[in-house]
C-alpha positions in Angstrom: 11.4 6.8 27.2 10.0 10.3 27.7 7.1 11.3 26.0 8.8 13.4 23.0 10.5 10.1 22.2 7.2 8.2 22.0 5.4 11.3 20.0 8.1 11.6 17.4 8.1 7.5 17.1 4.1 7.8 16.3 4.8 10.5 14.0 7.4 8.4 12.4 4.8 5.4 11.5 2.2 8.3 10.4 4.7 9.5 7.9 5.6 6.0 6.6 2.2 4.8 6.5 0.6 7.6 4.5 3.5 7.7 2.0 2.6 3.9 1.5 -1.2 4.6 0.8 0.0 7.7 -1.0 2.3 5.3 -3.4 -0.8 2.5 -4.0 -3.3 4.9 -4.7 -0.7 6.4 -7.3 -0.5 3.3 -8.7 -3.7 1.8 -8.8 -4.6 5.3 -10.5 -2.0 4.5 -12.8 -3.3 1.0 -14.0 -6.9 2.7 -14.2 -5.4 4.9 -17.2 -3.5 2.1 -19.0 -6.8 -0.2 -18.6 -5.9 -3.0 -16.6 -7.4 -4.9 -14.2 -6.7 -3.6 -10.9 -8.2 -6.5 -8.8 -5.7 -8.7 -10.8 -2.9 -7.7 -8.9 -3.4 -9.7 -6.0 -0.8 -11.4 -4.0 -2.1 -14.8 -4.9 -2.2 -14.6 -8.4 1.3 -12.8 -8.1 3.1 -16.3 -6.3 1.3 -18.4 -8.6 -1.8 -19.7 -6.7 -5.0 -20.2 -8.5 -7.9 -17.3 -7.5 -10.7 -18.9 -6.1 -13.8 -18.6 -7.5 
């Protein structure tokens, strides 16, 4: 594996991970507007655990 193989690799994950933040923000923006609860939206709550308190 030469080094172009390992740049365009990095590049790869760059491009995926920004489009993922890119795509959270959007929606957390999103449930701002519509007025709910963005810290609701946890994984927890989603697979039916109890939040702790």
């Amino acid at each position: 594996m030469d080094s172009y193989e390992v740049l365009a690799g990095w590049r790869t994950h760059i491009a995926l991970f920004d489009r993922i933040v890119k795509l959270t923000l959007n929606k957390t923006a999103e449930q701002r507007e519509v007025g709910t609860d963005v810290r609701s939206n946890t994984t927890d709550e989603r697979q039916g655990a109890k939040p702790s308190e």
